[in-house]
C-alpha positions in Angstrom: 94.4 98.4 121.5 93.8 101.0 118.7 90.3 101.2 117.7 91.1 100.0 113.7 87.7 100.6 112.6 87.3 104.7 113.7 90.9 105.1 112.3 89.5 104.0 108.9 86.6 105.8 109.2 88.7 109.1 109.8 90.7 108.1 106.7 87.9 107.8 104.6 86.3 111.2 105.8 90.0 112.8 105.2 90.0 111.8 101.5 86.7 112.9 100.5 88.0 116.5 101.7 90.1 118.0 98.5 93.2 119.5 99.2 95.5 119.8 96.5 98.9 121.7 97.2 97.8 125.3 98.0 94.7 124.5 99.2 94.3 122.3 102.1 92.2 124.7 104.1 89.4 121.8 104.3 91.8 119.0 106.1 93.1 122.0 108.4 89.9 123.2 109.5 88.8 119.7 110.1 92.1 118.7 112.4 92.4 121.7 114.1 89.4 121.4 116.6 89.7 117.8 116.5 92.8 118.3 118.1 91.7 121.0 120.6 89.1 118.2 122.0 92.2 115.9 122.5 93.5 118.8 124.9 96.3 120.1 122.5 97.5 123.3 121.7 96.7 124.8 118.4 97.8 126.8 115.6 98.1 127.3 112.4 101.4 129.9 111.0 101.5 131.8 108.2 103.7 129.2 105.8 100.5 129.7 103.6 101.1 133.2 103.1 104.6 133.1 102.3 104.2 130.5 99.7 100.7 131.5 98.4 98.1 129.1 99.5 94.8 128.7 101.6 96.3 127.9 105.3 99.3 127.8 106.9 101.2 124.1 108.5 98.8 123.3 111.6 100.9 122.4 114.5 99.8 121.4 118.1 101.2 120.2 121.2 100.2 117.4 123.5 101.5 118.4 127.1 103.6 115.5 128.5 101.9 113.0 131.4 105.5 111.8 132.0 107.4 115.0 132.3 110.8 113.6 132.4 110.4 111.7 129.0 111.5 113.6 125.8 109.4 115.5 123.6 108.9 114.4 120.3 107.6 115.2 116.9 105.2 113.4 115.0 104.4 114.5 111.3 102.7 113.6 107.8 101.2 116.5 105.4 98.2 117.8 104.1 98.3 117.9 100.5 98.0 115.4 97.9 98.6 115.7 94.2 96.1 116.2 91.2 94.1 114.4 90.0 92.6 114.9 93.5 89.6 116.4 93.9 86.2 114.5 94.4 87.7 111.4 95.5 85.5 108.3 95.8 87.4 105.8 97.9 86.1 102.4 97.7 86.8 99.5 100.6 87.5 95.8 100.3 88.4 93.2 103.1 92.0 94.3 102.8 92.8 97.6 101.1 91.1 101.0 100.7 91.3 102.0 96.6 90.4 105.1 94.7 87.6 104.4 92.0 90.0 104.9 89.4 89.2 108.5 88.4 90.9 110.1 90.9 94.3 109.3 93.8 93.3 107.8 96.9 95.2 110.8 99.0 96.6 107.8 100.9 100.4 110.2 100.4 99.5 111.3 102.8 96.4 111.5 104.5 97.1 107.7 106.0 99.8 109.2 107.8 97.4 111.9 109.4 94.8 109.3 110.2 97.7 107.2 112.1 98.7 110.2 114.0 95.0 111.1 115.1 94.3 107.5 116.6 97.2 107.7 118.1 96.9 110.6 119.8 92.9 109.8 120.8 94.0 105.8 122.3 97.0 107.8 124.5 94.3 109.9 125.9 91.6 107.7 126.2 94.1 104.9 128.2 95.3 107.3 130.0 98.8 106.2 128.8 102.1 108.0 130.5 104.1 109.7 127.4 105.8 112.7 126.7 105.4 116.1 125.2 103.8 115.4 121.7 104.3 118.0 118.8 102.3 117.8 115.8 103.0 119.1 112.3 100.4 118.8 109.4 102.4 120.2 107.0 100.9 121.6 103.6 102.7 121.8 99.5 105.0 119.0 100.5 104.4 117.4 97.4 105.7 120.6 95.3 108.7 121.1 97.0 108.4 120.4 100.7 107.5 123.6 100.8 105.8 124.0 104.4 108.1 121.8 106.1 110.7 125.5 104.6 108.7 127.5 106.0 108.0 125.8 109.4 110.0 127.9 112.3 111.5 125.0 114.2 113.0 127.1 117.2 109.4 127.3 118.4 109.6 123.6 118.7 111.0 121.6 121.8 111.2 118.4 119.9 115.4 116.8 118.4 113.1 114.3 117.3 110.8 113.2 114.8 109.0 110.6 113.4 107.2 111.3 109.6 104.8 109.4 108.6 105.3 109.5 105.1 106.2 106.2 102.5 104.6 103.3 101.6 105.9 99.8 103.7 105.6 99.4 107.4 108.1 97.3 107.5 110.8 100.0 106.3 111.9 102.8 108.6 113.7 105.5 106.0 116.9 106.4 106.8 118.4 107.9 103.8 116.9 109.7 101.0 118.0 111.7 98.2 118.8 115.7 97.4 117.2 117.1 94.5 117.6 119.5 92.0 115.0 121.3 90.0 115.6 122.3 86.5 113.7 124.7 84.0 115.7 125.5 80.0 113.6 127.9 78.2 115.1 127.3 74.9 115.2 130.2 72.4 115.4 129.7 68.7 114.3 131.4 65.7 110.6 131.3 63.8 110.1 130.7 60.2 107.9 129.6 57.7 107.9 126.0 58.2 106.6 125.3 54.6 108.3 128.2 52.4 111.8 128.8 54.2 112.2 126.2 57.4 115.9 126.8 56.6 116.0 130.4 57.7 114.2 129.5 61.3 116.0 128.1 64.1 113.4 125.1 66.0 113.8 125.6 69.4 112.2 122.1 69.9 115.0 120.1 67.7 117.4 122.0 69.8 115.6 120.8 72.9 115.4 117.3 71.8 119.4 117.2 70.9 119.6 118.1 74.6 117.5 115.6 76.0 119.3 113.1 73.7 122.5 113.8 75.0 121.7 114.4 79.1 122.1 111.4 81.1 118.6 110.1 81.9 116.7 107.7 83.8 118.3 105.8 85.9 121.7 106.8 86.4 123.3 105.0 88.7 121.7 102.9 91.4 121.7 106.2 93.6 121.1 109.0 90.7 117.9 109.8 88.7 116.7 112.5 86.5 113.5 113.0 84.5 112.5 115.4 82.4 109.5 116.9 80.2 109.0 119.0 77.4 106.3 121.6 79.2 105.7 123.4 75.8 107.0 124.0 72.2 105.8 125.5 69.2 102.3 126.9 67.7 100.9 126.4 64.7 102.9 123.7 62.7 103.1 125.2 59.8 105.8 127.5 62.1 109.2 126.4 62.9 108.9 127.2 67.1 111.2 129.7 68.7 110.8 128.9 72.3 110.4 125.4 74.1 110.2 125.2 77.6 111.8 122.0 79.1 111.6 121.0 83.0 112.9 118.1 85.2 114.8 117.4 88.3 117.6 114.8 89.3 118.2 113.4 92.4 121.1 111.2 93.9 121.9 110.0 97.7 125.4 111.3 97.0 125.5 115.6 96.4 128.3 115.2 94.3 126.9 113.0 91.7 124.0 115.7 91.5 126.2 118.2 91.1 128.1 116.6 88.4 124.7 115.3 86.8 122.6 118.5 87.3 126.3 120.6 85.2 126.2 117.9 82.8 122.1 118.1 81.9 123.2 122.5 82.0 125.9 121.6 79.4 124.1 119.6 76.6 121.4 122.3 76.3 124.0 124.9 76.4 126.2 122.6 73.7 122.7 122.1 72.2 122.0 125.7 71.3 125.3 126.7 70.3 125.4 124.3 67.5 122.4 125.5 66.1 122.2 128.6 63.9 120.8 130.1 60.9 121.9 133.1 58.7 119.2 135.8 57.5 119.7 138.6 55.0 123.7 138.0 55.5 123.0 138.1 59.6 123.7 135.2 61.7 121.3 133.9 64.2 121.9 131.3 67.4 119.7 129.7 69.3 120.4 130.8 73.3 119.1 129.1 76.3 117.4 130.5 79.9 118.0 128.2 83.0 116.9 127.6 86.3 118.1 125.1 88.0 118.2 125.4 91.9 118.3 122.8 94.8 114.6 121.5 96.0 116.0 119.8 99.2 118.5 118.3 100.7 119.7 114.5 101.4 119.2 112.6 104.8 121.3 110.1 106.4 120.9 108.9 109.6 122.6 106.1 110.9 121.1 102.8 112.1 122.9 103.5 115.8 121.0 106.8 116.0 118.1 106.7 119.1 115.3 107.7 116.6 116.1 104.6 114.5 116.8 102.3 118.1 113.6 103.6 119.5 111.5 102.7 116.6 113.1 99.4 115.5 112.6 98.3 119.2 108.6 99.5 119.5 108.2 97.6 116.2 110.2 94.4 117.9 107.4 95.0 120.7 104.6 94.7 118.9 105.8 91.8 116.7 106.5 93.6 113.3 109.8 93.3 111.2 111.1 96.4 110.6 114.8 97.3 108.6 115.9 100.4 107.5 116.2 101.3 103.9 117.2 104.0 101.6 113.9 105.9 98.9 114.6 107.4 96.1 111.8 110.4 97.4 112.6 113.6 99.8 110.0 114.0 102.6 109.6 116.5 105.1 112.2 114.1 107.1 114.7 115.5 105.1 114.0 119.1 105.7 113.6 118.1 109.7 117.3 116.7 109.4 119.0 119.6 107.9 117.7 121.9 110.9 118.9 120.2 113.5 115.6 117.7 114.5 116.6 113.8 114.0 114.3 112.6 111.9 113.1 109.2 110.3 109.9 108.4 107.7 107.8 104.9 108.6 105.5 104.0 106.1 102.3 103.8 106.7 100.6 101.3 104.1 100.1 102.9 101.2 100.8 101.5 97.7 100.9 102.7 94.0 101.0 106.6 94.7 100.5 109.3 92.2 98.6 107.0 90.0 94.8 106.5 89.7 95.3 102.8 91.0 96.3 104.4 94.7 95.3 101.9 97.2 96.2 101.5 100.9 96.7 97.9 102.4 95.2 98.1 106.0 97.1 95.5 107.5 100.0 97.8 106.8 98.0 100.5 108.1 97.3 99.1 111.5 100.7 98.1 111.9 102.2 101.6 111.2 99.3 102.6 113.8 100.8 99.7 116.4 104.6 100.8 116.1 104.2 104.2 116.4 101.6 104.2 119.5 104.2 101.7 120.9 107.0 103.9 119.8 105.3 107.1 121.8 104.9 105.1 125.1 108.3 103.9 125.2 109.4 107.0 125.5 108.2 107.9 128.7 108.6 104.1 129.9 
């Protein structure tokens, strides 16, 4: 029923256009009048200006054929990570790959691409459905930060399907809160060579902390990472400032809490163990910190009618789907916490982040089955 080959095509033409966080003006002003020739409504809000980048989220709306199914909300974003600019994305029998220089953009331009085919077979069939709202959203991957800024009373929608993780054979039910953390650490500079003992290295105090916070794999619901964004000068200099970030995340808010106090305390315990005296004054190192929730955890329940709806259009269409629990936020979980049910199908791609990106297309055009099924069932 879907036409597999101009869904690829449009995938392919999507990756080629650059649109790292901030500045996904290209992708926009490429969907935008594409979806204006499927009959939707159009615009784009001002999300861009708030959080300082090229275009706003670009949202449109379907008008129903069935007027007494619900509305519902479709979704992937814009953006992809670096490095992602001038991407040259090679095809096989069975996958779509980056040339190894660059992502593929799969995270999450697939997930646009599945939306778009969607949208054009509906019309095309003439196939009864619902009010359709669309969101492309833009900076999800620094923070989910359109999704924030999107004004949700404007949309009808208690329902949403994101199109946003890797298998299509997992519907995402849970996924984690997150905390971001920043320590710039402050110690004391010296001549590293003729009197190391009267400095304070902010880096040794940094490394004491990372020793001592938990890290990794915490528990088989908590993470935390962390890198050393800068330290030092010259190294004949003992450094007085390092700056350390990371984040944690956990399906349960109350580990993160305790984990994200506990990472706070070792750089606090950290800098108040080290000291150096100078000319009969004594000198301690002192921390700055940042640390502030990213986004919130989803949970929805297998019995809820976003996860029945799609478990039973993937039954339809033959595919196995179960629900599972990532250890990644999506704009599903900012949807949740403001009140629109929300679930994130994957949609074939594999090995994101990483210059071996590649997208399996029989994953691909089974994301593309469920969810067209998914939409007509609605109004069924």
């Amino acid at each position: 029923m879907m036409q597999r080959e101009r869904m690829v095509s449009h995938f392919l033409d999507l990756v080629q256009i650059d649109s790292q966080s901030k500045h996904e003006r290209g992708v926009a002003d490429r969907l935008a009048p594409e979806l204006r020739d499927l009959g939707c409504e159009v615009r784009i809000d001002d999300a861009g200006s708030a959080i300082g980048a090229d275009v706003g989220n670009v949202i449109a709306r379907m008008a129903a054929t069935a007027p007494d199914a619900p509305p519902i909300l479709l979704s992937a974003h814009m953006d992809t990570v670096p490095p992602g600019n001038g991407v040259k994305p090679l095809r096989t029998v069975d996958r779509i790959r980056s040339d190894g220089s660059t992502i593929l953009g799969g995270d999450d331009k697939s997930g646009v691409a599945v939306i778009m085919e969607v949208l054009r077979t509906l019309k095309e069939r003439a196939v009864r459905h619902g009010e359709i709202e669309i969101v492309f959203s833009i900076c999800e991957e620094i923070g989910l930060l359109g999704a924030k800024q999107l004004d949700v009373n404007a949309l009808h929608s208690k329902r949403a399907l994101v199109l946003d993780s890797a298998h299509a054979t997992v519907c995402v039910t849970q996924a984690p809160s997150a905390d971001r953390f920043e320590f710039t650490v402050h110690g004391l500079a010296a001549h590293a060579g003729v009197a190391p003992e009267t400095g304070i290295s902010a880096v040794r105090v940094a490394a004491q902390a990372i020793a001592a916070m938990p890290l990794g794999r915490i528990d088989p619901r908590t993470t935390s990472n962390v890198v050393i964004a800068s330290g030092g000068s010259a190294t004949n200099v003992v450094p007085d400032l390092c700056l350390v970030r990371g984040e944690a995340r956990s399906l349960d808010d109350a580990t993160l809490d305790r984990t994200t106090s506990t990472i706070r305390r070792c750089f606090q315990d950290a800098a108040a163990s080290a000291t150096a005296t100078v000319s009969g004054a004594l000198h301690r190192a002192w921390v700055e910190e940042r640390c502030e929730r990213e986004y919130e955890s989803m949970n929805v329940p297998d019995a809820a009618p976003i996860v029945r709806a799609l478990l039973a259009a993937a039954k339809t269409v033959g595919a196995d789907v179960t629900t599972a629990s990532i250890g990644g936020g999506s704009d599903s979980n900012v949807f949740n916490r403001r009140g629109i049910e929300s679930v994130n199908f994957g949609t074939g791609m594999r090995a994101i982040h990483t210059l071996d990106e590649w997208l399996d297309l029989e994953d691909f055009y089974r994301c593309a089955d469920v969810v067209f099924e998914f939409v007509r069932a609605q109004a069924a």
